[in-house]
C-alpha positions as CSV (number, residue, x, y, z in Angstrom):
1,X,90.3,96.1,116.6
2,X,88.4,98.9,118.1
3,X,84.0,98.7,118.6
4,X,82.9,101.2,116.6
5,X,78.8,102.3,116.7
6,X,77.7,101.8,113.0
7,X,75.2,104.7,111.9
8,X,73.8,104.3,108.5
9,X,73.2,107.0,106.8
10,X,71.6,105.3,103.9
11,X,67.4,106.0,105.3
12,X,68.4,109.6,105.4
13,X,69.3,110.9,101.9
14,X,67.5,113.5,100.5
15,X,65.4,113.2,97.2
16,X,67.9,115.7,96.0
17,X,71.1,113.8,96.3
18,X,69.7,110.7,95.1
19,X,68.5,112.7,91.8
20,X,71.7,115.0,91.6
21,X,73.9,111.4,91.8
22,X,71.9,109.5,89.1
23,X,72.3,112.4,86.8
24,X,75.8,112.7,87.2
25,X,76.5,108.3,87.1
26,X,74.0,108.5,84.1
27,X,76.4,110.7,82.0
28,X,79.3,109.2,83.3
29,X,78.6,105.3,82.2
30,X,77.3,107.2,78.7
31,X,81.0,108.6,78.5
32,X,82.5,104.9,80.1
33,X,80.4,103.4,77.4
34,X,81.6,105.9,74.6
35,X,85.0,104.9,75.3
36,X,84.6,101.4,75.3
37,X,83.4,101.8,71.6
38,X,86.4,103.4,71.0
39,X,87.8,100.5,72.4
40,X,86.6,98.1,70.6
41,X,87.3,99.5,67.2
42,X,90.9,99.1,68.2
43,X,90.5,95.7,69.5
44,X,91.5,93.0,66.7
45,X,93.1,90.7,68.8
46,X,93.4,88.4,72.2
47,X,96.5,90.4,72.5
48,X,95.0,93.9,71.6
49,X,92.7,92.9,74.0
50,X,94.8,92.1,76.8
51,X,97.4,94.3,76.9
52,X,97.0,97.3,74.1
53,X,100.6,97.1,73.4
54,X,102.3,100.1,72.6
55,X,99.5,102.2,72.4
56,X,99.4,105.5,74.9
57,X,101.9,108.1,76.0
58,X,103.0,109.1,79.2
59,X,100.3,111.4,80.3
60,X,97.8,108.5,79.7
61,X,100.2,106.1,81.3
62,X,100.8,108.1,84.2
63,X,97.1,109.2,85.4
64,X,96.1,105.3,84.1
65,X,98.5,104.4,87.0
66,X,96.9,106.9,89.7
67,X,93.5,105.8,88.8
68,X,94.6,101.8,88.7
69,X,96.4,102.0,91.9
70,X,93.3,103.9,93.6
71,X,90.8,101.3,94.5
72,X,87.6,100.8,96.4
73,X,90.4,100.2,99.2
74,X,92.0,103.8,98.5
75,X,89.1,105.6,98.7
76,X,87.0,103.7,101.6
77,X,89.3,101.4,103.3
78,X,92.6,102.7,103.7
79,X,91.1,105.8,105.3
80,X,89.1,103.4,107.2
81,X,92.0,102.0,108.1
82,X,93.4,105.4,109.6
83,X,89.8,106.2,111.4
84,X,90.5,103.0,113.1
85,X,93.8,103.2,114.3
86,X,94.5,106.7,113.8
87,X,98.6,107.6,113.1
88,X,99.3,104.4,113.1
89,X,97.6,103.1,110.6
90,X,99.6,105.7,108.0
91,X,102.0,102.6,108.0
92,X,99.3,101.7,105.3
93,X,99.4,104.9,103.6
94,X,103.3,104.9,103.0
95,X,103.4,101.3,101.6
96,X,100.7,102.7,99.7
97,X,102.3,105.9,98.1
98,X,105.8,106.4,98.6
99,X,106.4,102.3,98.8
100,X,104.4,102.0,95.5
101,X,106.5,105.0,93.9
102,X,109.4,103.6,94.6
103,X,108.8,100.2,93.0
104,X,108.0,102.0,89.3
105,X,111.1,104.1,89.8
106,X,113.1,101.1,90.0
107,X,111.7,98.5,87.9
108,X,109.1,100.4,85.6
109,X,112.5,101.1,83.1
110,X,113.1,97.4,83.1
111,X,109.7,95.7,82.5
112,X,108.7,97.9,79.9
113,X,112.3,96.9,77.7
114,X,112.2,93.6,78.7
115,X,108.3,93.5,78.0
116,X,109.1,94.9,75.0
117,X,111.9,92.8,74.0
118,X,109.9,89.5,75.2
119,X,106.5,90.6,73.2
120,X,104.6,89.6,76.8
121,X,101.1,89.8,76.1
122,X,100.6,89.4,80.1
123,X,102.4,89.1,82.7
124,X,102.0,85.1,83.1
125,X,104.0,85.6,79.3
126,X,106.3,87.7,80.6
127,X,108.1,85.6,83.5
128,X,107.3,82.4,81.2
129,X,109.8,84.0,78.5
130,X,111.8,85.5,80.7
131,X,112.6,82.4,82.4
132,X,111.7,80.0,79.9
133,X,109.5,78.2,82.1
134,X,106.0,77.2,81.7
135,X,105.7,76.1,84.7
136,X,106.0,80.2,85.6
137,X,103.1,80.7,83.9
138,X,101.0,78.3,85.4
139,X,101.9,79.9,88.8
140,X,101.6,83.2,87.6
141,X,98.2,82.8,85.7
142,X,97.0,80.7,89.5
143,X,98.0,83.9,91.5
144,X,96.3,86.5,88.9
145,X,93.0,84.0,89.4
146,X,93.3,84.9,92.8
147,X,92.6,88.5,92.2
148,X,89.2,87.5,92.4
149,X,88.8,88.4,95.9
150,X,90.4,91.6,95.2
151,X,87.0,92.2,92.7
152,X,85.0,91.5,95.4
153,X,86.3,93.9,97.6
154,X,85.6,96.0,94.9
155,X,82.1,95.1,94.8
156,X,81.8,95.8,98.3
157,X,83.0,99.3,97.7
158,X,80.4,99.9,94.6
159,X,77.7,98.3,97.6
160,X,78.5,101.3,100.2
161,X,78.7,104.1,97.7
162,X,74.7,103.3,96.3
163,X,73.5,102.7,99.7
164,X,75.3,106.2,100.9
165,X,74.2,107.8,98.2
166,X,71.2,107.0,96.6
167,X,69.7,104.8,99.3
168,X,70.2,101.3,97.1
169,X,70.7,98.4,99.4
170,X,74.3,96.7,99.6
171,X,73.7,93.5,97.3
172,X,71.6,95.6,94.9
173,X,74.5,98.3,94.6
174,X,76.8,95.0,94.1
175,X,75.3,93.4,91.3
176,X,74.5,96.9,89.7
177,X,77.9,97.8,89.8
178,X,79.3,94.5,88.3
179,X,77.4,94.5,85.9
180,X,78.1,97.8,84.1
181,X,82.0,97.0,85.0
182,X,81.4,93.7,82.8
183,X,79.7,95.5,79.8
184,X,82.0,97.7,79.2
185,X,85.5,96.1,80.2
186,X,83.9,93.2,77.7
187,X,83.1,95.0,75.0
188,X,86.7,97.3,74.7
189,X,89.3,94.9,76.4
190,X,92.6,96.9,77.6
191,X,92.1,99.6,75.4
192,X,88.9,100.6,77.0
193,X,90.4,100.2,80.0
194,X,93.6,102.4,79.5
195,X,91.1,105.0,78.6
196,X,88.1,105.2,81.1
197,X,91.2,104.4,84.1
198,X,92.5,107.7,82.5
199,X,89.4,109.9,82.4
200,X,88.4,108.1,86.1
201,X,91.9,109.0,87.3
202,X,91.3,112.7,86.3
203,X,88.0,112.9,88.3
204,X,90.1,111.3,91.7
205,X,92.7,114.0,91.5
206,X,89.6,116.3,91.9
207,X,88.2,114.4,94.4
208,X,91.2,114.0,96.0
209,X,91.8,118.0,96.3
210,X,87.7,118.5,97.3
211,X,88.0,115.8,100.4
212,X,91.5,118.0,102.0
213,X,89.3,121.4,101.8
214,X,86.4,119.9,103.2
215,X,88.0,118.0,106.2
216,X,90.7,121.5,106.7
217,X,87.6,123.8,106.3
218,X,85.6,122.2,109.2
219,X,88.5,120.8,111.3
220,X,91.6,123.0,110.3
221,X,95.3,121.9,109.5
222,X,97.2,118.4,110.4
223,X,98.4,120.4,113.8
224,X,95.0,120.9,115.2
225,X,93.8,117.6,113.5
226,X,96.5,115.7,115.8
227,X,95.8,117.4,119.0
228,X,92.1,116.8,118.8
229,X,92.8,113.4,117.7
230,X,94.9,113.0,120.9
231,X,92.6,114.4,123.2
232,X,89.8,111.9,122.2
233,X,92.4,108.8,122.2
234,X,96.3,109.5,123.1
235,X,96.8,106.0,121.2
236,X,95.5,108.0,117.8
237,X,98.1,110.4,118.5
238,X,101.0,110.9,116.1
239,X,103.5,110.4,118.8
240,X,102.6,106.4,118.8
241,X,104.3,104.7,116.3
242,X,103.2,101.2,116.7
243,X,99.2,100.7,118.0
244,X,97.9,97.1,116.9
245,X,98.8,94.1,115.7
246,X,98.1,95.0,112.3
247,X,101.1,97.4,112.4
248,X,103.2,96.6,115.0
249,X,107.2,96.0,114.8
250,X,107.1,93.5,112.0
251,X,103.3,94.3,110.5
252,X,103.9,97.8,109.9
253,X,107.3,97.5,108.0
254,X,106.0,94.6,105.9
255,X,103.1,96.4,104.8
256,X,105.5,99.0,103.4
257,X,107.1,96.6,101.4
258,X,103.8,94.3,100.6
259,X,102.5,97.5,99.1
260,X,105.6,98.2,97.1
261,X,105.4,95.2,95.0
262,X,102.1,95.9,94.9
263,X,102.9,98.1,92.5
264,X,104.2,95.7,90.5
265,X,101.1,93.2,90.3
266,X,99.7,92.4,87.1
267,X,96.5,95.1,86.5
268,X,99.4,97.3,86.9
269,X,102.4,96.0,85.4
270,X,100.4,95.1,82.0
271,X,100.2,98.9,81.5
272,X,103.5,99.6,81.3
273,X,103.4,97.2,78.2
274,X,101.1,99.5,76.9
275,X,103.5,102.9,77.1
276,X,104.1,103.7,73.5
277,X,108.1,104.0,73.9
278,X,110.5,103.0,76.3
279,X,111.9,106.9,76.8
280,X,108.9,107.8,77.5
281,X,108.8,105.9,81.1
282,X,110.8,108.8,83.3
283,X,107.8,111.0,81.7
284,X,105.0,108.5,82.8
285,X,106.5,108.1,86.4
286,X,106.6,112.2,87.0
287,X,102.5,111.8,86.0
288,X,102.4,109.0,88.5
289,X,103.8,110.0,91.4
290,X,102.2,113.7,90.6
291,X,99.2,111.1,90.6
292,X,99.7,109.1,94.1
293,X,100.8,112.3,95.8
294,X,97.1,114.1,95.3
295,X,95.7,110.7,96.0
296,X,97.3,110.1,99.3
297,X,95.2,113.4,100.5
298,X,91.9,111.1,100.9
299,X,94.3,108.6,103.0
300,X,95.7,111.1,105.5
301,X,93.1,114.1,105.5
302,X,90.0,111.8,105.3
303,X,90.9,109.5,107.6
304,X,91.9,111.6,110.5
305,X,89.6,114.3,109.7
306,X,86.4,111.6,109.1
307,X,87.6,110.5,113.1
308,X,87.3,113.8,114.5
309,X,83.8,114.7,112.8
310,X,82.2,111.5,112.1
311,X,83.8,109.2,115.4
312,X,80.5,106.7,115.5
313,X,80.3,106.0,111.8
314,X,81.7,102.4,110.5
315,X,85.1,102.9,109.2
316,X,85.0,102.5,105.5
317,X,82.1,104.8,105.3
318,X,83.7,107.8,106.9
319,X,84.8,109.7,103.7
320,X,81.1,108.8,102.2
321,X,79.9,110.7,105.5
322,X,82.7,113.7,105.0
323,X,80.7,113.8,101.5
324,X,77.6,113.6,102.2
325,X,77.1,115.5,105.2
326,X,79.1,118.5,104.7
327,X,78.8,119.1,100.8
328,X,75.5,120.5,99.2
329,X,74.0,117.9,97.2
330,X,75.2,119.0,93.6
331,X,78.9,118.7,94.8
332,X,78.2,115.3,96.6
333,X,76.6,113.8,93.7
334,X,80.0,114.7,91.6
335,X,82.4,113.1,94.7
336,X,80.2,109.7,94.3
337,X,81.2,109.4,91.1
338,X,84.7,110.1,91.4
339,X,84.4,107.2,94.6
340,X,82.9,105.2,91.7
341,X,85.6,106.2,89.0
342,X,88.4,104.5,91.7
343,X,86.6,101.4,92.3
344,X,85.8,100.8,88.3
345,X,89.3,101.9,87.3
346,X,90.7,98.9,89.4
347,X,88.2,96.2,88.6
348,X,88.4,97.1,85.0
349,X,92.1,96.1,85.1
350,X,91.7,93.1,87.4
351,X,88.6,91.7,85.2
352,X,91.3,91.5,82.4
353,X,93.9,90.3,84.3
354,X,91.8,87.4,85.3
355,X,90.2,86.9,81.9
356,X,93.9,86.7,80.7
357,X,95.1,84.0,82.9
358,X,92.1,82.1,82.2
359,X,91.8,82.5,78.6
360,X,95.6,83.2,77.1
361,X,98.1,82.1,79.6
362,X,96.3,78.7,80.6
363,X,94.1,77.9,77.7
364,X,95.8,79.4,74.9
365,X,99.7,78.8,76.0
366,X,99.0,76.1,78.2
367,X,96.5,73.4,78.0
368,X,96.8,73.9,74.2
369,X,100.6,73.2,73.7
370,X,99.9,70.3,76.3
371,X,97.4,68.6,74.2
372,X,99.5,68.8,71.3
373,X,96.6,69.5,68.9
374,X,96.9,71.6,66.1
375,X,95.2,74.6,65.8
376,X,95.8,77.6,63.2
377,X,97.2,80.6,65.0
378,X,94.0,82.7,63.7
379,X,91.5,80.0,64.9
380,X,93.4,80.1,68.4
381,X,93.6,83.6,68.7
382,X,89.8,84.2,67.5
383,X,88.7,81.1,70.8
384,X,91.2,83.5,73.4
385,X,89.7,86.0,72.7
386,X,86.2,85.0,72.7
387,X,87.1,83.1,75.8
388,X,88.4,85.9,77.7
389,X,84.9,88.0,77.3
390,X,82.9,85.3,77.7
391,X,85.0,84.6,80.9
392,X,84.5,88.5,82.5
393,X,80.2,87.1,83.7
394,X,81.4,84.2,85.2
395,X,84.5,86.4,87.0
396,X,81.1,88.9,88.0
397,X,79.3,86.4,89.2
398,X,82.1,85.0,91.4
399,X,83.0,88.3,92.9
400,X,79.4,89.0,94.1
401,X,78.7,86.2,96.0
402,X,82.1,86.1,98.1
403,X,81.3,90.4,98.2
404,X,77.4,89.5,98.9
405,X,78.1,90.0,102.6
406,X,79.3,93.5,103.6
407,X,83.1,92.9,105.0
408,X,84.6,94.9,108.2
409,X,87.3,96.2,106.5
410,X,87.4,96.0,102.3
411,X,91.2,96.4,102.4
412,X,91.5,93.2,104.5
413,X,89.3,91.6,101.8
414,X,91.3,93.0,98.7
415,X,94.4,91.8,100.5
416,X,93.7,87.7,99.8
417,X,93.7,88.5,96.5
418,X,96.8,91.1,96.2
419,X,99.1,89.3,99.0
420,X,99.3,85.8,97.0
421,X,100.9,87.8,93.8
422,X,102.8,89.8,95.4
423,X,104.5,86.9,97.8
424,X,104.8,84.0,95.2
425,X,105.7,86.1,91.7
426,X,106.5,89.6,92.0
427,X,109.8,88.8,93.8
428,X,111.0,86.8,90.5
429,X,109.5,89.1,88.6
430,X,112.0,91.6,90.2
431,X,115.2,90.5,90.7
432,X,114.4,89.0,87.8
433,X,114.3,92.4,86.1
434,X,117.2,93.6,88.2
435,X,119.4,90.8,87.7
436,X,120.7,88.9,84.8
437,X,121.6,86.5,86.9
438,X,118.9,84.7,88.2
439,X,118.1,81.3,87.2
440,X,115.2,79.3,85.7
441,X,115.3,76.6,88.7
442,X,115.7,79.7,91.3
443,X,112.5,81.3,89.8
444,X,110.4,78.4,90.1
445,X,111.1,77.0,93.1
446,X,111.3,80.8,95.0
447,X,107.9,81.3,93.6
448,X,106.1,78.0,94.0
449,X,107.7,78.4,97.6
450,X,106.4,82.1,98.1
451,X,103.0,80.5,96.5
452,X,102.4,78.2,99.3
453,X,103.5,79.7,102.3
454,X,101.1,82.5,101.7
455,X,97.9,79.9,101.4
456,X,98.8,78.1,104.1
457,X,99.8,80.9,106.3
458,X,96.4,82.3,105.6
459,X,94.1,79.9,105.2
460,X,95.4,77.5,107.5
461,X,97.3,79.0,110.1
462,X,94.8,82.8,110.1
463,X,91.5,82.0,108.9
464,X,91.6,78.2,109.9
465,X,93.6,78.1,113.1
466,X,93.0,81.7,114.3
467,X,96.2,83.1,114.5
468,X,96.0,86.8,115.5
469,X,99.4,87.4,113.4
470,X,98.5,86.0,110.0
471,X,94.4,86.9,110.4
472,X,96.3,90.4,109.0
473,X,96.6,89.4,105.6
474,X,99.8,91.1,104.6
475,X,101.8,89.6,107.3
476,X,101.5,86.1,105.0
477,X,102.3,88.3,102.4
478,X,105.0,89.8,103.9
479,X,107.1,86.2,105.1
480,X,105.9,84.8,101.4
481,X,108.2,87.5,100.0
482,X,110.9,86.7,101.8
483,X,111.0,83.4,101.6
484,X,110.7,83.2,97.7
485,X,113.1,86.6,97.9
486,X,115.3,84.8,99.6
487,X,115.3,81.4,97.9
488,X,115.8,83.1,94.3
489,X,118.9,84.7,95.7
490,X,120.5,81.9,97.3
491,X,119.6,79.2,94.5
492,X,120.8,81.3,91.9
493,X,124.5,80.9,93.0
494,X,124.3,77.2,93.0
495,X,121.9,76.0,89.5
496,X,122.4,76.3,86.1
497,X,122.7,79.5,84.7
498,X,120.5,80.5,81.7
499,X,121.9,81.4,78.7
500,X,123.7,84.2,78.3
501,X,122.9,85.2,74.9
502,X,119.1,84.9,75.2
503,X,119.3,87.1,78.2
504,X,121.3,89.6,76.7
505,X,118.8,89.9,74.3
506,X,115.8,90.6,76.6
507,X,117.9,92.9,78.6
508,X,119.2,94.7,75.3
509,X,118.2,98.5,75.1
């Protein structure tokens, strides 16, 4: 990892930036807050709350998607990421976008029928039915917990963007930012959340567009952008393929797939449920990949661009320095807040994906049934649902302290939380959706498998015993995935099959 010289630009933001920026976050959490309200009028239900079933066409789907996918990590880290390492790092940025793409176009048809056909009010409730296994949704509900550190990564974004902008310190800009996230995601559930992530979405396509012109305006096209970038460093040059352990020969391709079933993890997945009909999904996908395509601007044109014009700054803040030091102070304060509308539309969605597994999949469909006491489905329903908002504090709370400490890299953060879900139960989840063939005692034991080689690759063998390989978080993520990939496959041949007829009927169009 290269020493970088840190410059904080934090002591020298003008009066007029900070006032410009708490204008513009003042309207926006008016109109966040709007929505919500909104939101909560057409929440009823733990399940209306979770998932909005049903409830949004394409276009919302679509930019929902764009503004879900694009995180505190794809505004601030990933082009951190390519500041760091230059060419190489754009490993990141294909798993990313194209990886990411390619995951919806191939499963996106399936999971919303199946979702559909299931009536999944999350995604714990989707591989439960779909496999007729509890013990599926225990897993399931365990690695959506986990998104916890992906919320504080979060955080950490919400942290750099007050202290760049309006001179807040880091913790302060933390808990701020939780806090209104909680309000609001509390108060509307899913629907709220479909909504702002659309209207946030909107405001990082512009955002998007704004951070090309400034970096081609003061630094001119990719051409010139790679030959200065070679002339500082020959190993940020696009003619090196592979630059650091973090993507070298086996890094660098399991990050592209990592990323794709990323795509498929629950804050993301859980809005497919929400399209309002299945034909509608080739419609959605055009507004998503119309959506990632903009969005990957920030990625490739921040990063590089932020190295040649900004090479002392600490990584993650580069595009905040492309911002704030090149944009008159009316236009900066407008990018903050589309920086702030990709960190809130992500938390929004993993708040609720937590709350869910807490509240529905282990309470609710769990430790209830377990206990064997009766409860009336209304009484039940009313607890979950009081449960899951009571729940979204304590998930705050949680996420600030582990984010309370400013991290190198907020992608490498983000990653503990995204790399457990994506090696333990998005490979079931797929082939799952793929293949009618794939058995109940396949699906467990792939994804219990996939479940603990990724915490004991990283939390034993990286962060305990040092090892250089598996300190990269997706690298765990990556041999989690093909272990349970592989163990799904291969057991399927030789166990039980499920029945036919129920699986004909989940698969049925």
């Amino acid at each position: 990892m290269k020493l970088l010289m840190y410059r904080n630009i934090g002591s020298e933001i003008s009066m007029s930036l900070t006032v410009w920026t708490t204008i513009y976050f003042v309207i926006f959490i008016i109109i966040m807050f709007y929505i919500s309200i909104r939101g909560l009028k057409k929440t009823n239900s733990a399940v209306e709350f979770s998932t909005a079933p049903r409830a949004y066409g394409p276009f919302v789907i679509g930019i929902a998607l764009t503004a879900t996918t694009g995180s505190a990590a794809a505004i601030l880290g990933n082009p951190g990421f390519v500041y760091d390492q230059g060419w190489p790092g754009l490993w990141y940025a294909m798993g990313s976008y194209s990886a990411i793409a390619l995951a919806w176009a191939t499963s996106a048809f399936l999971l919303s029928r199946i979702g559909k056909n299931a009536q999944a009010k999350s995604m714990a409730d989707f591989m439960a039915i779909r496999f007729q296994s509890p013990l599926l949704r225990v897993v399931t509900a365990l690695a959506a917990i986990f998104s916890i550190f992906y919320i504080a990564g979060q955080f950490a974004g919400i942290g750099l963007v007050f202290v760049e902008s309006m001179g807040i310190d880091y913790l302060t800009g933390v808990i701020i930012g939780g806090i209104i996230m909680a309000a609001y995601i509390t108060i509307g559930g899913s629907h709220a959340e479909i909504l702002t992530s659309f209207v946030q979405g909107l405001i990082m396509l512009f955002l998007s567009i704004l951070i090309a012109a400034v970096v081609v305006m003061n630094v001119g096209g990719i051409g010139t952008i790679d030959r200065t970038l070679t002339e500082i460093d020959p190993m940020l040059s696009s003619s090196v393929v592979f630059n650091d352990p973090m993507f070298g020969p086996f890094t660098g391709i399991v990050i592209f797939i990592s990323l794709g079933l990323f795509g498929l993890s629950p804050q993301l997945s859980k809005i497919w449920l929400a399209l309002d009909d299945e034909k509608n999904v080739s419609k959605a996908l055009l507004w998503g990949f119309f959506g990632l395509s903009i969005l990957g601007l920030i990625m490739l044109v921040g990063g590089l661009g932020g190295r040649i014009l900004f090479p002392d700054v600490a990584p993650d803040t580069a595009v905040l320095h492309l911002l704030v030091d090149l944009l008159p102070n009316w236009l900066t304060g407008i990018a903050m807040i589309g920086i702030l509308s990709a960190i809130l539309s992500t938390t929004a969605g993993l708040f609720l994906v937590v709350a869910v597994a807490l509240a529905v999949d282990i309470y609710r469909d769990t430790i209830v049934p377990w206990r064997k006491k009766k409860i009336s489905d209304a009484v039940l329903d009313k607890r979950a649902l009081v449960f899951q908002r009571v729940s979204i504090p304590i998930i705050v709370i949680a996420g600030i302290f582990i984010a309370q400490n400013e991290p190198d890299f907020i992608t490498q953060l983000m990653w503990l939380g995204i790399g457990l879900f994506t090696g333990s139960v998005i490979p079931a989840m797929v082939i799952g959706s793929l293949w009618k063939g794939v058995t109940r005692t396949a699906a467990e034991i792939g994804s219990v498998a996939g479940f603990l080689t990724f915490i004991i690759l990283t939390f034993v063998v990286g962060l305990g015993m040092g090892s250089e390989l598996f300190l990269v978080p997706w690298a765990a993520a990556g041999v989690a995935t093909i272990v349970s990939t592989t163990l799904i496959i291969v057991i399927s041949f030789f166990t039980k099959p499920m029945d036919k007829s129920y699986v004909e009927k989940l698969f049925a169009k």
